[in-house]
N, C-alpha and C positions, 0 to 999 in steps of 0.2 A: 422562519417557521422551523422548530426542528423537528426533527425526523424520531421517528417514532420507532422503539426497541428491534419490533420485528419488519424494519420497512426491506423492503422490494427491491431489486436492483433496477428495475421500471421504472419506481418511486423516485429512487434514487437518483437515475438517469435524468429525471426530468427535473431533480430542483438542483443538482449541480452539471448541470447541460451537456453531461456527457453520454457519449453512446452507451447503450447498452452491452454492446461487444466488448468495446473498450473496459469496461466495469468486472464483467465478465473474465476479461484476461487478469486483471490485476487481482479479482477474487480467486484465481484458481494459480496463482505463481507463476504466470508464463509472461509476467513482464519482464523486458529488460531495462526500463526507465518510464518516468512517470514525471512530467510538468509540474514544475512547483505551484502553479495558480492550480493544476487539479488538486492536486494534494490540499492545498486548501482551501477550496470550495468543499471535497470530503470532508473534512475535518470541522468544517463550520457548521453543514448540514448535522453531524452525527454529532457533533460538539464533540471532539474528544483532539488529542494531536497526533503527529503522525507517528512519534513511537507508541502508539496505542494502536495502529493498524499495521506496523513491522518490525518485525523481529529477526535476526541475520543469527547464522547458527554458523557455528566455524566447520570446517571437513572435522569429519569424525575421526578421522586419523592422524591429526594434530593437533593443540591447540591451538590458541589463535594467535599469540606471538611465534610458534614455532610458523603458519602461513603466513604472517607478516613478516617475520626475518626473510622467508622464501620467495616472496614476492619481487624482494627490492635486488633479488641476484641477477 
């Protein structure tokens, strides 16, 4: 069944059997990692994939190859 434009993270919670808290952290940024079967149980319910629920923004004070090259130091 899918999920409907304005659904609920309630809603949500219960058709892909995740907590509410849990939904809750990943809607507000404070995840540090997310199970790929959640990811797609979200993704099935809302139909969409998961670069349609993430977006990674590089430090503003580099691009993203200048923190990739700094990374690997």
């Amino acid at each position: 069944m899918p999920a409907e434009p304005a659904t609920t993270l309630a809603t949500l919670s219960e058709l892909v059997r995740v907590s509410v808290a849990n939904l809750s952290v990943l809607e507000n940024d404070r995840a540090r990692a997310i199970r790929f079967s959640t990811l797609t149980a979200i993704c099935q319910v809302l139909q969409c994939s998961g670069g349609d629920l993430f977006s990674v923004d590089p430090p503003s004070s580099m691009t993203g190859a200048q923190s990739f090259a700094q990374a690997g130091r």
